[in-house]
N, C-alpha and C positions, 0 to 999 in steps of 0.2 A: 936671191929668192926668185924664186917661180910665181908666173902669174898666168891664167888664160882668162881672153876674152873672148862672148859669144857672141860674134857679128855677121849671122847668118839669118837672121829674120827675115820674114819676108815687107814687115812696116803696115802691113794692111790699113790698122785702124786710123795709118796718116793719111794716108793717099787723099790729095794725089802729090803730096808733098814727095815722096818715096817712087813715085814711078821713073825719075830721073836718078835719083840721089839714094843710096843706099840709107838706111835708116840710120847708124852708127856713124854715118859722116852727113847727116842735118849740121847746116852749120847754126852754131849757139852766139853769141855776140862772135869775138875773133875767131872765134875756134871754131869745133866739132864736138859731138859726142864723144868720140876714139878719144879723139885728141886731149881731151879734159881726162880722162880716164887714164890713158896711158901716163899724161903726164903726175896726176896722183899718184898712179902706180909706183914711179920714179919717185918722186919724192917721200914714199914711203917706204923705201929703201929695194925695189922689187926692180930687176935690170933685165932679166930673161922674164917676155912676156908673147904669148901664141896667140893668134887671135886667129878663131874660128870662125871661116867662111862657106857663105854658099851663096846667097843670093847677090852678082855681082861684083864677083870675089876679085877678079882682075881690075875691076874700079878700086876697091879697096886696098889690094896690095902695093898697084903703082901710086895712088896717093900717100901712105904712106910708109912708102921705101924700108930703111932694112933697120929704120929705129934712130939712127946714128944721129939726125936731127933733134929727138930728144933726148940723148941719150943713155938708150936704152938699148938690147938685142931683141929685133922683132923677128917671130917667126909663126909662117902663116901654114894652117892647114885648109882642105878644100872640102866636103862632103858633095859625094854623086848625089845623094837622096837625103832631103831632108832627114838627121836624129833625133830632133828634138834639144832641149837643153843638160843632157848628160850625155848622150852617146854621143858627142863629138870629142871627148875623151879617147874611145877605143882609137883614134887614129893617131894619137899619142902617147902612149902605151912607153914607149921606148925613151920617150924625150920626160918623163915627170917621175923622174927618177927619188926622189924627194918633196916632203909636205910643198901643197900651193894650193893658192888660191883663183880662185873659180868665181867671175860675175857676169851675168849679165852685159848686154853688148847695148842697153837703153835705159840706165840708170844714171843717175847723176850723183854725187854724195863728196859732201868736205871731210870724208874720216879719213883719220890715219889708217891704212889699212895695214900695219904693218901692227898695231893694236890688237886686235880680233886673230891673226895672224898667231900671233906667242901667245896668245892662251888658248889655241888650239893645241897647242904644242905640249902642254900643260894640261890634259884633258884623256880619260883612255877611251879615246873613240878616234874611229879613222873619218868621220865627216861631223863637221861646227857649219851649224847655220845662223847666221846671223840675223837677227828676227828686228823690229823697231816696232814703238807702240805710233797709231795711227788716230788720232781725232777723229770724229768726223759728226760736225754738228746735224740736230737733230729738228727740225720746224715746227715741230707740234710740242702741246702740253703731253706730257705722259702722264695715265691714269692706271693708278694701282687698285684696285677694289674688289671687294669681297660680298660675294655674292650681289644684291640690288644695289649694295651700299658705297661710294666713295672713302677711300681709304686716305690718299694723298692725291696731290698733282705735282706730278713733276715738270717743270719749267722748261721747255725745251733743252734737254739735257743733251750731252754729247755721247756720241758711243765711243768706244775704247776700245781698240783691238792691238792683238799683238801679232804683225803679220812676218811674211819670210821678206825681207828686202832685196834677193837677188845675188848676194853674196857668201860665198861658204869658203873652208877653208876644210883639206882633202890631203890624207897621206896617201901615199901608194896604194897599199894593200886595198884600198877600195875599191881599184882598177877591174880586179877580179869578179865583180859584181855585175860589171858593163860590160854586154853581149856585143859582140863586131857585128859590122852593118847593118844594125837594127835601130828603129826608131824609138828610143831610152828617154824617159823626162823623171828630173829629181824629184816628182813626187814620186813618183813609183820607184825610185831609188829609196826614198827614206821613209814609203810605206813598208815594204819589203823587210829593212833592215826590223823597224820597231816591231812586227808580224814575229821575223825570228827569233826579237828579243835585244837584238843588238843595240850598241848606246848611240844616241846622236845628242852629241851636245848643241847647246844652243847659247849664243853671244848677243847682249842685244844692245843695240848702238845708239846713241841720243843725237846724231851727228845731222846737219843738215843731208835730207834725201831725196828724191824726186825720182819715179817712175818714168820716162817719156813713151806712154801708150797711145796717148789722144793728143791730137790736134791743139787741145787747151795746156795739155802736158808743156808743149812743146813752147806754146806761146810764154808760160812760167817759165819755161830756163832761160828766155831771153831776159824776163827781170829779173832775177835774179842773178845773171850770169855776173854784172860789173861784183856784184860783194861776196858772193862766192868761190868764183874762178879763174875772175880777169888777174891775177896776180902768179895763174901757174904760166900764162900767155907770156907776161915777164919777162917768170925765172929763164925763158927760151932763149932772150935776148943780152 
């Protein structure tokens, strides 16, 4: 199975943690970002994995090498100009010859991705997004009320959202959608598609998951990293 990862960012929201260090290789307890990733990847049965570069692409590729260390086939592409998070696709056209999956290059997550994976399979759409519902407490009473009157108070309630977690899973034929050397982002991929009509299924995952966009991001994968990930570090040894 096919995998790509997008590890062209430029880390802005870390800095100045990312002014040395590419984003995707922050290190997280023993590891990295990549490296937690790739290593899920592997263990979720996925061996051929491309990881998309630009911003300090040659720090990335010589750290790490052609995969062999985790047992996997790494293979790396470059972008002249930033695409965005779909148009690094067009530069792989030739190599995703068959369904794969597509994440993010700053995410963290304990799923099986080989999960999400076969029920895309199982699905008549050429792109699955994989969506997770998101918390996120609220500090105030909420007041419902009608007209001068008080109706209820709601107790500092939580909101509940069901967002995109960074993850999709993508046959071929989608290829034809993504314009060459243009700057393409998956929203406008799967505005597009739902505009023509076309189906985009959607997976949605209960698994542990983390963003790393901010500086506080970043500091939570450290705690977390011993009960989440210190265990694919391991399987390496």
């Amino acid at each position: 199975m096919k995998a790509v990862i997008l590890a062209g960012g430029l880390g802005t929201r870390l800095r100045p943690l990312t002014e040395v260090i590419p984003k995707p290789l922050l290190p997280i307890g023993e590891s990295n970002v990549l490296e937690i990733q790739i290593q899920s990847l592997k263990r979720s049965g996925f061996e051929q994995i491309y990881i998309a570069t630009n911003y300090r692409a040659e720090y990335v590729k010589a750290f790490l090498g052609d995969g062999s260390k985790y047992g996997v086939q790494l293979f790396f592409s470059q972008e002249e100009e930033p695409l965005g998070t779909c148009g690094p696709l067009s530069l792989l056209r030739n190599e995703l010859d068959a369904p794969f999956l597509l994440m993010n290059g700053d995410i963290l997550t304990n799923i099986d991705f080989g999960i999400p994976y076969r029920f895309a399979q199982g699905v008549s759409s050429d792109l699955t997004v994989v969506t997770r519902q998101m918390i996120t407490p609220f500090n105030f009473g909420r007041v419902v009320s009608e007209g001068n009157f008080l109706k209820e108070i709601q107790e500092k309630p939580d909101f509940k959202q069901e967002i995109v977690a960074g993850i999709y899973v993508m046959k071929p034929e989608i290829l034809v959608r993504i314009p060459d050397g243009e700057y393409f982002g998956m929203d406008t991929l799967i505005q597009k598609m739902l505009k023509e009509g076309s189906s985009v299924a959607r997976f949605e995952m209960r698994d542990y998951w983390l963003d790393i966009g901010r500086v506080e991001d970043f500091e939570q994968a450290q705690d977390v990293y011993t009960e989440h990930f210190q265990h694919l570090k391991d399987d390496t040894h």
